[in-house]
Backbone as JSON, one array per atom type, in Angstrom:
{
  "sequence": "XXXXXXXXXXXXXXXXXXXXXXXXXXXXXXXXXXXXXXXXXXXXXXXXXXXXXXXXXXXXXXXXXXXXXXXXXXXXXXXXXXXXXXXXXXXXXXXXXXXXXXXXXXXXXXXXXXXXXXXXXXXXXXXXXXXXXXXXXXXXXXXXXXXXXXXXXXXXXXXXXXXXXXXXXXXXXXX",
  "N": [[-10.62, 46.56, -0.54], [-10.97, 47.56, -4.15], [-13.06, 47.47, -6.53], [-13.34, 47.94, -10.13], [-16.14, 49.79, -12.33], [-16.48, 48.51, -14.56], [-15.95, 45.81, -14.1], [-17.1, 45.38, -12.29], [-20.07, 45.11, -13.35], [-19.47, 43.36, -15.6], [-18.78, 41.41, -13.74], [-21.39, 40.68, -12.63], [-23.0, 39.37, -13.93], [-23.15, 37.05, -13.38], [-25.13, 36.72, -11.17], [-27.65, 34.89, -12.05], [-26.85, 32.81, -11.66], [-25.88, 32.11, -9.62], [-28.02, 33.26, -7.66], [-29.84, 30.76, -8.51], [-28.22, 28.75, -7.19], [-28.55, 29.54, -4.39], [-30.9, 29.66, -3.91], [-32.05, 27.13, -4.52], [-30.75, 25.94, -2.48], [-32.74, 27.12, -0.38], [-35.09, 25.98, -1.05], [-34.78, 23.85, -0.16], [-34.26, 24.16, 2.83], [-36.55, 25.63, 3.28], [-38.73, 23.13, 2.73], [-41.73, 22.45, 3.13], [-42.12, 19.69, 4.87], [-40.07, 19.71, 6.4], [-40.27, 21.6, 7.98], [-40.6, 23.01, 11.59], [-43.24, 22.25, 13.89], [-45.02, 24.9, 15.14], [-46.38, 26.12, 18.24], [-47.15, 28.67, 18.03], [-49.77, 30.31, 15.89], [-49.8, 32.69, 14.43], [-46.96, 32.45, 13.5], [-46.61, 29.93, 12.28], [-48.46, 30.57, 10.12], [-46.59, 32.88, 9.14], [-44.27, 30.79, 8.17], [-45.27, 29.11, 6.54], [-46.37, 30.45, 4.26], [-43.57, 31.61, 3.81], [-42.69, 29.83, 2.94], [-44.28, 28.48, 0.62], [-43.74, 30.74, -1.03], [-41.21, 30.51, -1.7], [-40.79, 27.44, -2.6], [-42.84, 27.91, -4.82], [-41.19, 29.98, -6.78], [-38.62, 28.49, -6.65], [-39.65, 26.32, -8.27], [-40.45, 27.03, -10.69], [-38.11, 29.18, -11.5], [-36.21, 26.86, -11.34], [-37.18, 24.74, -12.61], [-37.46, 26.01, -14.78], [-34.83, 26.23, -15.89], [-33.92, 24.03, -17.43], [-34.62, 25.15, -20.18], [-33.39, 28.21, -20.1], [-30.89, 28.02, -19.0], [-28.74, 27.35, -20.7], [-29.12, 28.76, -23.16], [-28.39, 31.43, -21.6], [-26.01, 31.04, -20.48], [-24.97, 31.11, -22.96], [-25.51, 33.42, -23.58], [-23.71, 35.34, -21.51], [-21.41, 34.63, -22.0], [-20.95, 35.8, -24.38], [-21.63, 38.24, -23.95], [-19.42, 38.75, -21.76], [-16.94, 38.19, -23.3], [-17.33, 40.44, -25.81], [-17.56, 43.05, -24.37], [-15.01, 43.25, -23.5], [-12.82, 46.1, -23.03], [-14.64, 48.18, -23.65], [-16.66, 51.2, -23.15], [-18.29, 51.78, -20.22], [-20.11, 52.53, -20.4], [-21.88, 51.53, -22.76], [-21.42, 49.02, -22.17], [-23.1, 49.17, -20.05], [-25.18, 49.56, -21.12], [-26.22, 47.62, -23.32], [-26.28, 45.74, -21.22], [-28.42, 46.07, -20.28], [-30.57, 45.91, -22.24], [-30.38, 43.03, -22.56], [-32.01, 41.3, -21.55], [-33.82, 41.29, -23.47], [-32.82, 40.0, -25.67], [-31.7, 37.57, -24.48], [-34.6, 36.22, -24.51], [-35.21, 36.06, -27.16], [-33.1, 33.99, -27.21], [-33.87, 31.87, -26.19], [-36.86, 30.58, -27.18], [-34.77, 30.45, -29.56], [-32.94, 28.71, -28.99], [-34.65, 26.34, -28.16], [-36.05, 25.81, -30.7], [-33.86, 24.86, -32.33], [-32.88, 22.64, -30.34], [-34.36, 20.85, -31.14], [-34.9, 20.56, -33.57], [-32.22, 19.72, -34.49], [-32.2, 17.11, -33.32], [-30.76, 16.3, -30.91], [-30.57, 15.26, -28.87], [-32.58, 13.38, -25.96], [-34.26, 15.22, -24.99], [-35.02, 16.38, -27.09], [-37.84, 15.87, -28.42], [-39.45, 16.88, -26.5], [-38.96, 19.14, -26.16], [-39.64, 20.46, -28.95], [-42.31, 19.79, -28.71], [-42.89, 21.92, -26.87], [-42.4, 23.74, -27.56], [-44.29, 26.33, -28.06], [-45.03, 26.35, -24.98], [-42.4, 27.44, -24.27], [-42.52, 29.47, -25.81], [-44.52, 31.32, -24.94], [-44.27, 31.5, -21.93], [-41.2, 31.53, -21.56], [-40.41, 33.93, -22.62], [-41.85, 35.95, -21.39], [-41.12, 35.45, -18.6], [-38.09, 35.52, -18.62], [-38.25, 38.4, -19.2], [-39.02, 39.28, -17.01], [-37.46, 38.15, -14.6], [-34.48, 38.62, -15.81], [-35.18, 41.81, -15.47], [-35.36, 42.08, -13.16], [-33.03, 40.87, -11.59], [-31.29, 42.6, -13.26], [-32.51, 44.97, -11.29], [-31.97, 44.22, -8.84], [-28.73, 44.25, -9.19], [-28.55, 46.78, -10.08], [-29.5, 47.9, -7.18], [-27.19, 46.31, -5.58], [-24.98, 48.08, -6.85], [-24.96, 50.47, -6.63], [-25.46, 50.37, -3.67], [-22.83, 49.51, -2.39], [-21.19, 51.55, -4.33], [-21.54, 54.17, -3.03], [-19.92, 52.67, -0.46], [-17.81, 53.08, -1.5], [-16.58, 51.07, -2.54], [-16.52, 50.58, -5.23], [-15.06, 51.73, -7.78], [-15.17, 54.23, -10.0], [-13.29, 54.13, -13.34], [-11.23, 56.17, -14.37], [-10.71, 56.83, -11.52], [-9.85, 54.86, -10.37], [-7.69, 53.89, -11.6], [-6.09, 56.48, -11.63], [-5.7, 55.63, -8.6], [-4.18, 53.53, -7.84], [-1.78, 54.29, -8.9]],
  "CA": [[-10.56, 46.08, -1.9], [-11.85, 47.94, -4.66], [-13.84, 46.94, -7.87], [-14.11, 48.99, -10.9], [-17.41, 49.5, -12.74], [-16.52, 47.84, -15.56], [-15.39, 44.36, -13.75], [-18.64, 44.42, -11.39], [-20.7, 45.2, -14.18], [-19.43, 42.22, -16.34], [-19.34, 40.15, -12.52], [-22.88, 40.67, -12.27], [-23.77, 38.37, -15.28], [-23.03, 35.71, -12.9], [-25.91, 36.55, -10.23], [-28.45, 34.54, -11.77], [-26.09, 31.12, -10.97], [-25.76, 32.55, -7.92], [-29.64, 33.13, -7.09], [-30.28, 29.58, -8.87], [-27.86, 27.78, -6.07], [-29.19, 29.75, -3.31], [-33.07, 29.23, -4.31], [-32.22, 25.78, -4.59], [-30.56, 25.84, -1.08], [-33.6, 27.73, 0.49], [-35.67, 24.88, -1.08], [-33.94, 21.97, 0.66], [-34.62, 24.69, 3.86], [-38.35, 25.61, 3.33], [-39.2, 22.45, 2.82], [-42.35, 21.94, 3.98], [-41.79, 18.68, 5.48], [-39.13, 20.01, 7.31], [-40.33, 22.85, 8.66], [-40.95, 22.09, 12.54], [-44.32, 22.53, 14.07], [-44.53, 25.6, 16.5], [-47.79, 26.66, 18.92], [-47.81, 30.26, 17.47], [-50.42, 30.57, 14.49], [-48.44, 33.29, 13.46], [-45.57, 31.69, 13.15], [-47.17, 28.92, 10.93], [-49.01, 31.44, 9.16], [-45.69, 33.04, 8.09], [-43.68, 30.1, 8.01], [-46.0, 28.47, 5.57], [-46.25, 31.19, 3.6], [-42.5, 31.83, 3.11], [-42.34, 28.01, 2.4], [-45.21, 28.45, -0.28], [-43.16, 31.61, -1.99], [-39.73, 29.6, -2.4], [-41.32, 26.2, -3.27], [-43.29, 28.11, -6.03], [-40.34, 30.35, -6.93], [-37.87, 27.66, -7.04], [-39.88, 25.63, -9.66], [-40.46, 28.02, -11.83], [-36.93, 28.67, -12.04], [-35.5, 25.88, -11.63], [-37.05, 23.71, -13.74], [-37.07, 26.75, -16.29], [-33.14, 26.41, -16.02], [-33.85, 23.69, -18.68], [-35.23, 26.16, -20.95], [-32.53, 29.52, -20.14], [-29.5, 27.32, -18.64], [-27.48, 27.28, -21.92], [-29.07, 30.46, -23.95], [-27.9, 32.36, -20.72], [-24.64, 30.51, -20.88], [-24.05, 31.45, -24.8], [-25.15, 35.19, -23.88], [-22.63, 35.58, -20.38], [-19.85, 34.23, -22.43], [-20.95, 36.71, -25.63], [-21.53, 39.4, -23.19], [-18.06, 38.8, -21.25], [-16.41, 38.84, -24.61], [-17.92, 41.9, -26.03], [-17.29, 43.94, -22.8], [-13.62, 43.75, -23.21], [-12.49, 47.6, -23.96], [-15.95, 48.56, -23.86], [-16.89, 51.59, -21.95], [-19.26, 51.62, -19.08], [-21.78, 52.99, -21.06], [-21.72, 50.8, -23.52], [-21.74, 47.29, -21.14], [-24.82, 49.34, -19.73], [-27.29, 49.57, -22.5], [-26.09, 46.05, -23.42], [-26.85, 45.17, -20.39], [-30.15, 46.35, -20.5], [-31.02, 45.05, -23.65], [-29.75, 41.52, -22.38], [-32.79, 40.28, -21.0], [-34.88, 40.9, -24.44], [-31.66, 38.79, -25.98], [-32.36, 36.01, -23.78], [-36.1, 36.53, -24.71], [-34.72, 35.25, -28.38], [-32.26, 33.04, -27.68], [-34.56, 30.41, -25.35], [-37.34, 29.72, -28.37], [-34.32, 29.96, -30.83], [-32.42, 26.99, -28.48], [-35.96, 25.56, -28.37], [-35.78, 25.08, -31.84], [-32.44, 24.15, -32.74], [-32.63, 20.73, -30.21], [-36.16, 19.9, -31.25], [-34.71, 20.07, -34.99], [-31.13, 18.82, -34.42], [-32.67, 16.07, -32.19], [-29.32, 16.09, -30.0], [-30.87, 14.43, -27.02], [-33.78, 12.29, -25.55], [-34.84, 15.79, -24.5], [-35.25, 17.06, -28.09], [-38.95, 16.09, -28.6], [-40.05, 17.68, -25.37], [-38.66, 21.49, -26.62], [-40.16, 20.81, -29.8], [-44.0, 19.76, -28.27], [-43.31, 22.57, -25.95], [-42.14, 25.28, -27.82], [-45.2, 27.24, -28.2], [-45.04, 26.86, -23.87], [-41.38, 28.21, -24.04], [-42.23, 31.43, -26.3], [-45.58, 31.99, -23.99], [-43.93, 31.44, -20.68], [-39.62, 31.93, -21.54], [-40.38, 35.4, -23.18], [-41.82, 37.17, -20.12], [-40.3, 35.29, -17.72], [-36.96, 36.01, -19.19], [-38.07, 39.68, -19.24], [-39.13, 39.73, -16.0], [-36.59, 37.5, -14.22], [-34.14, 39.78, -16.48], [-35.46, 43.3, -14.8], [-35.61, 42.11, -11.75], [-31.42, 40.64, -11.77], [-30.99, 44.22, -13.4], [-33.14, 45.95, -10.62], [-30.66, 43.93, -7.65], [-27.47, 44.81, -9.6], [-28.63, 48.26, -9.65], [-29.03, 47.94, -5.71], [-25.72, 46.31, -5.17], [-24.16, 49.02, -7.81], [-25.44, 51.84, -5.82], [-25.05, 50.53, -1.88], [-21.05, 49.12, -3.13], [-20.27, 52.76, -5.14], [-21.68, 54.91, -2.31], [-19.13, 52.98, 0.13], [-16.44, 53.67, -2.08], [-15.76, 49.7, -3.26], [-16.4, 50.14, -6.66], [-14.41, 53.55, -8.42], [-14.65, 54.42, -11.93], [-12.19, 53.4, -13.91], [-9.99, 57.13, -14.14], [-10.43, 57.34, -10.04], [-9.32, 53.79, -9.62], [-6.15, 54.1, -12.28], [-5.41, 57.14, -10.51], [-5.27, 55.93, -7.57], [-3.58, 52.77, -8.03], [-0.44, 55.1, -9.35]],
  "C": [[-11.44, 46.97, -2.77], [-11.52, 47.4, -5.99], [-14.11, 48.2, -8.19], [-15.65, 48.9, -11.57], [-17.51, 48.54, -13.52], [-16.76, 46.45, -14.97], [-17.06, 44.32, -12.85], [-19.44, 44.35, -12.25], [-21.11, 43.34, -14.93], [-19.57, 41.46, -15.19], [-20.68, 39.86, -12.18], [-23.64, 40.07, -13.54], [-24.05, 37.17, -14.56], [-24.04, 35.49, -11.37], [-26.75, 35.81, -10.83], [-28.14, 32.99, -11.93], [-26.17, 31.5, -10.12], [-26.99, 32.39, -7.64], [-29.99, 31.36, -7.39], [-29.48, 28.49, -7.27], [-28.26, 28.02, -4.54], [-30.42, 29.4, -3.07], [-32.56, 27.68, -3.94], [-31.91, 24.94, -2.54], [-31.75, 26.03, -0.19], [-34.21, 26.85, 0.49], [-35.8, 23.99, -0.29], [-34.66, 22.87, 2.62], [-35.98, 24.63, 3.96], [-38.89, 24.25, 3.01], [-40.5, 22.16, 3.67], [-42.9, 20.74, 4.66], [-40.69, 18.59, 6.55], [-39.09, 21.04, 8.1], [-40.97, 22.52, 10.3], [-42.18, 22.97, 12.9], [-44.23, 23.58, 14.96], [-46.13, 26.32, 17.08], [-48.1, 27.74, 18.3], [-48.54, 30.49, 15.79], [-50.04, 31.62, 13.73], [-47.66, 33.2, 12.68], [-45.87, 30.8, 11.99], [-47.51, 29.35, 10.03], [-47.46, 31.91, 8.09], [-44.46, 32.1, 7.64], [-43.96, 29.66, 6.92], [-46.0, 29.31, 4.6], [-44.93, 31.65, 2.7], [-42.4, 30.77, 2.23], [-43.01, 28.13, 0.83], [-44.33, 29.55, -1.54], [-42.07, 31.06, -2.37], [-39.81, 29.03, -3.09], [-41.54, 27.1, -4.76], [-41.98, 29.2, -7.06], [-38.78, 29.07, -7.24], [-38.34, 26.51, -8.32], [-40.12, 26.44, -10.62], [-39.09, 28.59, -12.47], [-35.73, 27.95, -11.87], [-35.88, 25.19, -12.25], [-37.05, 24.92, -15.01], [-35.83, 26.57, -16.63], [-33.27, 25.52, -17.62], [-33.95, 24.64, -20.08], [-33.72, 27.67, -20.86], [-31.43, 29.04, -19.49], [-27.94, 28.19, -19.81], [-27.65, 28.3, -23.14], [-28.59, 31.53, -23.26], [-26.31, 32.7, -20.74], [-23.73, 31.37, -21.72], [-24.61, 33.41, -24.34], [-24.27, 35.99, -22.84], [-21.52, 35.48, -21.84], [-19.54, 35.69, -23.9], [-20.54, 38.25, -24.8], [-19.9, 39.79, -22.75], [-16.78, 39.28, -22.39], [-16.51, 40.12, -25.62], [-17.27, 42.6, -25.5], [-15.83, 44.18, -22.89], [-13.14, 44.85, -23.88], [-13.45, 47.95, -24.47], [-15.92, 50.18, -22.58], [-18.06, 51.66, -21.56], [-21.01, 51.48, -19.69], [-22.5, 52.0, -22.23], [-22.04, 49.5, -23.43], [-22.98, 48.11, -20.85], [-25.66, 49.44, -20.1], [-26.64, 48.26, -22.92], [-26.95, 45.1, -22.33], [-28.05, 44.79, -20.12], [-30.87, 45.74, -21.12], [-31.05, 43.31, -23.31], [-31.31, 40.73, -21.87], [-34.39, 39.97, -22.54], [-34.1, 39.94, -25.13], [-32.19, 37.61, -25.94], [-33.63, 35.4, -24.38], [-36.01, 35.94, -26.33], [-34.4, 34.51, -28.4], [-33.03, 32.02, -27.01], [-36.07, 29.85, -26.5], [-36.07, 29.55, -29.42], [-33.56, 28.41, -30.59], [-33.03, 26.0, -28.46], [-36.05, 24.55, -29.68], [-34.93, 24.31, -32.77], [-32.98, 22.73, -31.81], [-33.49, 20.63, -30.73], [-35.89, 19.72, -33.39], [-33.21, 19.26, -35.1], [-31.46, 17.25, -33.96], [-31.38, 15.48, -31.43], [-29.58, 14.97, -28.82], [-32.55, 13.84, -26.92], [-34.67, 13.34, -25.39], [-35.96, 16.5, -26.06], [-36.95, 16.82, -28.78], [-39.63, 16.96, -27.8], [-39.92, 19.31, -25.7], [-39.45, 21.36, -27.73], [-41.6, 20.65, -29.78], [-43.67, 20.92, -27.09], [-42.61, 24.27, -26.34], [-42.84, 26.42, -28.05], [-45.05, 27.75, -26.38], [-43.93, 27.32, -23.7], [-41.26, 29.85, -24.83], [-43.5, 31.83, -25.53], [-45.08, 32.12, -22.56], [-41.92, 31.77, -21.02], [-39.48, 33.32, -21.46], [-41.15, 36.11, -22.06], [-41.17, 36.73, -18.92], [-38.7, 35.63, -17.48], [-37.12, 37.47, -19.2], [-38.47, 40.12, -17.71], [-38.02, 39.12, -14.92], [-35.48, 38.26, -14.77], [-33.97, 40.89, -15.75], [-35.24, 43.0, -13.66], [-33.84, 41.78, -11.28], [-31.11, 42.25, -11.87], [-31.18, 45.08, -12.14], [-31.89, 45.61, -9.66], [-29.51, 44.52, -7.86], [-27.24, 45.96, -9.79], [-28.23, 48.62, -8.1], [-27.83, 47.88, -5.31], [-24.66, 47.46, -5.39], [-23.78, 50.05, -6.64], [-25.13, 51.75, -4.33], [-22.79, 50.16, -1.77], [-20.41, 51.06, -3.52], [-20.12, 53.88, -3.79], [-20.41, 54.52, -0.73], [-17.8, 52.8, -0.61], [-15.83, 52.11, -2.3], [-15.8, 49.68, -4.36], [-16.25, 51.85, -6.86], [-14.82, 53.33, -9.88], [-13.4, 54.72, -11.65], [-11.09, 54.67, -13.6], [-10.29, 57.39, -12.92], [-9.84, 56.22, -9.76], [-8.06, 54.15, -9.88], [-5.97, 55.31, -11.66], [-5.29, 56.99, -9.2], [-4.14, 54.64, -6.85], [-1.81, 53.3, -8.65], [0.61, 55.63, -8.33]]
}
């Protein structure tokens, strides 16, 4: 099967649902209540330890999801739309750019519920919107780079075995 750049490009908006259901999975795994006891202090050592990096990794974003859920949402769907008859180059400095985006749109969503007052939630964004532009805005840029950095990886171990063509090697070869 092969994938062009363009299509993985725009498919790779959708890794950080993906990471969010896996994290959440690992969670339910690392549990440390569920983790079973084993003689080797080693073992505990790094057991505990992984446990400790998930746990703290999974709250951070997962309960951030409240916070970049639905500004992520509105910039996939912008992005996806955009992108059509775009070239490569074009989705890729977008791309780039996408995580300072985000870095806007999670105080500007902040402020919209906390002034709309849509929901039960809408006081909570608006007493906590100073902690969503101190904590959204680098987390969003680093959470961001780091999506980018993977989708680089994938890009690069995918192109090198020949699953993803640019676009005039695919259409030519699809002919």
């Amino acid at each position: 099967m092969k994938i062009s750049s363009i299509n993985f490009l725009r498919s790779s908006l959708l890794i950080p649902y993906i990471f969010a259901v896996l994290l959440y999975g690992l969670s339910l795994v690392f549990d440390s209540s569920t983790i079973p006891e084993s003689n080797s202090s080693v073992t505990q050592i790094v057991t505990g330890t992984v446990s400790v990096i998930v746990e703290l990794t999974s709250v951070i974003y997962l309960f951030g999801a409240m916070y970049w859920l639905i500004p992520y949402t509105v910039l996939v769907i912008f992005l996806w739309i955009w992108s059509r008859k775009k070239s490569i180059n074009q989705i890729y400095k977008l791309l780039i750019l996408s995580p300072f985006i985000l870095a806007v749109l999670i105080p500007t969503y902040s402020i919209i519920l906390s002034f709309l007052k849509l929901n039960k939630f809408s006081q909570f964004y608006s007493d906590t919107f100073v902690g969503s532009i101190i904590c959204g805005i680098p987390l969003s840029l680093l959470f961001g780079y780091v999506f980018i950095s993977i989708t680089s990886w994938i890009y690069g171990s995918l192109k090198s075995r020949n699953i993803i063509m640019d676009e005039e090697i695919a259409i030519s070869s699809n002919e």
